[in-house]
C-alpha positions in Angstrom: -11.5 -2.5 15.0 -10.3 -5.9 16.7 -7.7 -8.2 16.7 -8.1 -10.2 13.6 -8.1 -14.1 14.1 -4.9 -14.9 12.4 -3.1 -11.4 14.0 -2.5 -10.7 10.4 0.3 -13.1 10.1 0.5 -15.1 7.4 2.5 -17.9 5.2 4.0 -16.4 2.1 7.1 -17.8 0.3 9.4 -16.1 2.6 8.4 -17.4 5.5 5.6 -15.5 7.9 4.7 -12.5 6.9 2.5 -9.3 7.5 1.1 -6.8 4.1 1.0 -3.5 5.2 -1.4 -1.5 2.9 -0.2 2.2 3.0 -2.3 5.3 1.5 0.0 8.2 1.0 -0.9 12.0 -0.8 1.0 12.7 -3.7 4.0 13.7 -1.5 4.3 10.6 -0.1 3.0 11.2 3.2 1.6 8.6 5.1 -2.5 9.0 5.3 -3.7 5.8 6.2 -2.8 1.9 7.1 -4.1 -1.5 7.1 -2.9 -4.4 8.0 -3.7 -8.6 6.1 -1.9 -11.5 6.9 1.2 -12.3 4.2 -0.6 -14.7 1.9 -3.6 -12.5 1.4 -4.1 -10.9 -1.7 -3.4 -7.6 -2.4 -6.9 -6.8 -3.0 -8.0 -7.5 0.5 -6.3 -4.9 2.0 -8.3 -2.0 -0.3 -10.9 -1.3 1.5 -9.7 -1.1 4.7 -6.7 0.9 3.6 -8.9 3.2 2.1 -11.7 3.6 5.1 -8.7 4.5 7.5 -7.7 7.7 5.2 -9.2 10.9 7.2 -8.1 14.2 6.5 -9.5 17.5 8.2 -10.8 20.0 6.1 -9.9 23.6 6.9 -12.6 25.5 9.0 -16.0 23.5 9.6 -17.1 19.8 7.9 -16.3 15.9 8.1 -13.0 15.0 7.3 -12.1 14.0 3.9 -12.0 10.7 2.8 -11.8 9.9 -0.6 -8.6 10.4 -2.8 -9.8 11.8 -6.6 -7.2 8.7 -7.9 -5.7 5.8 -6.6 -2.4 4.5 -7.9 -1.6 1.0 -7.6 0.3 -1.7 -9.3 -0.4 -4.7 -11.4 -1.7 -6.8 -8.7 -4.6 -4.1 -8.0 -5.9 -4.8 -11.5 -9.4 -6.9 -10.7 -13.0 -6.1 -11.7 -14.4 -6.0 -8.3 -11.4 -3.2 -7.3 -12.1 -1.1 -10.4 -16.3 -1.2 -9.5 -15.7 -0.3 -5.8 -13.4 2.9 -7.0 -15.6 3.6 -9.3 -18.4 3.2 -7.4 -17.0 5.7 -4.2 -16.2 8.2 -7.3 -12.3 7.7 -7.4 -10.2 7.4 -10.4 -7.7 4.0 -10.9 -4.2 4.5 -11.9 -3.6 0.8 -12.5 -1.5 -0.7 -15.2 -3.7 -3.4 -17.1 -2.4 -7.1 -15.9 -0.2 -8.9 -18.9 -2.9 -12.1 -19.2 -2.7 -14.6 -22.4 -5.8 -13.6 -25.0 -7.9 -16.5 -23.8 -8.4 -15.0 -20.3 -8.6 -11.1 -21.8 -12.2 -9.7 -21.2 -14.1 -9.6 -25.3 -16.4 -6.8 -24.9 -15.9 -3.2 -23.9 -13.2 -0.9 -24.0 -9.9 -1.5 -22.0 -9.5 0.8 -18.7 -8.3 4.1 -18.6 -4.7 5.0 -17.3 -2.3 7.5 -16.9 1.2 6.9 -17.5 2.3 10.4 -16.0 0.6 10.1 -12.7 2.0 5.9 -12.6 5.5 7.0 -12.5 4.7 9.0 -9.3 3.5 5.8 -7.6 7.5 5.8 -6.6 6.7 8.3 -4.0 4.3 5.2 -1.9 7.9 2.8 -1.9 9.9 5.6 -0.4 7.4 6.5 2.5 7.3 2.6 3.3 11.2 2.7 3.2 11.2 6.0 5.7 8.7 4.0 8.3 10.8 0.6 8.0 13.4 3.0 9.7 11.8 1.8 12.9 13.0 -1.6 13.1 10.5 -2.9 15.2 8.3 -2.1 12.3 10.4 -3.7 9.9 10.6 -6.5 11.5 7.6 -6.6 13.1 8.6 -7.2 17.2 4.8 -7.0 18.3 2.5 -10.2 18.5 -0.8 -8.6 18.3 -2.1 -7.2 14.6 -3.5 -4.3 16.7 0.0 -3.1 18.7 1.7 -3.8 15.5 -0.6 -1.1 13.5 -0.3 1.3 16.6 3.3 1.3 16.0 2.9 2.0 12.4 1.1 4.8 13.1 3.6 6.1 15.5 6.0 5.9 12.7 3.4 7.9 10.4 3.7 10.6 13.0 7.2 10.4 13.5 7.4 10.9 9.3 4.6 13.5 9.4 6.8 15.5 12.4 10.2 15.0 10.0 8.7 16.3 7.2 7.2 19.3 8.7 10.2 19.9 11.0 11.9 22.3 7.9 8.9 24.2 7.3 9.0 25.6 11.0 13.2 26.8 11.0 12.4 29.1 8.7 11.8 32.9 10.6 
């Protein structure tokens, strides 16, 4: 992966801005990033996000790299999102956009979701608020999109090493 033209830097209403598209397990810890500049859409960063997620199997075999669901909020909620999940055989977790009836799809049923596993999405917010402990990630020092993802995934080790460092003072 290169440096991307606009070093993922981008206009948004607060000024310029970098997305940082996080994949986490259900215990909120951190799997895979990506970076898009700030006035991308959330969408954009999907893909990518999802294609850096690699996790070893025990023993022999490729690494795993497809979560069985995918939580995400109300901006995640598009057609062509839904039919690449689908499509890679993962399960959405996305809320159903509030649109006015003339813009609501006619035909078909609406999409599946699962209120239970939604309100675990919280555990996604705190692993971003554990990495923004770094402040040179949170306010992002580095010029280049590509140092500023290597520092993220320092950070993601750093959290990784924390949150196994209990496990090993045990006798």
């Amino acid at each position: 992966m290169g440096e991307p033209a606009d070093h993922a830097l981008g206009r948004s209403r607060g000024g310029y801005g970098t997305k940082l598209h996080l994949v986490t397990d259900g215990h909120g810890r951190p799997l895979g990033a990506a970076l898009t500049a700030g006035q991308a859409h959330e969408t954009a960063g999907v893909d990518a996000a999802l294609a850096a997620v690699r996790v070893p199997r025990p023993g022999r075999g490729r690494p795993r790299s497809r979560p069985r669901r995918l939580a995400g909020d109300r901006g995640y909620d598009f057609a062509p999102v839904r039919r690449r999940l689908r499509g890679r055989g993962i399960r959405a977790v996305i809320p159903a956009r509030k649109r006015p009836a003339k813009h609501r799809p006619r035909l078909g049923r609406p999409p599946a979701f699962d209120p239970a596993v939604y309100r675990r999405r919280n555990v996604i917010e705190r692993c971003v608020n554990r990495l923004k402990e770094c402040r040179r990630l949170a306010t992002r020092f580095e010029k280049l999109a590509v140092s500023y993802l290597a520092l993220v995934h320092v950070a993601m080790l750093r959290d990784w090493l924390r949150l196994l460092a209990p496990l090993s003072d045990t006798p």
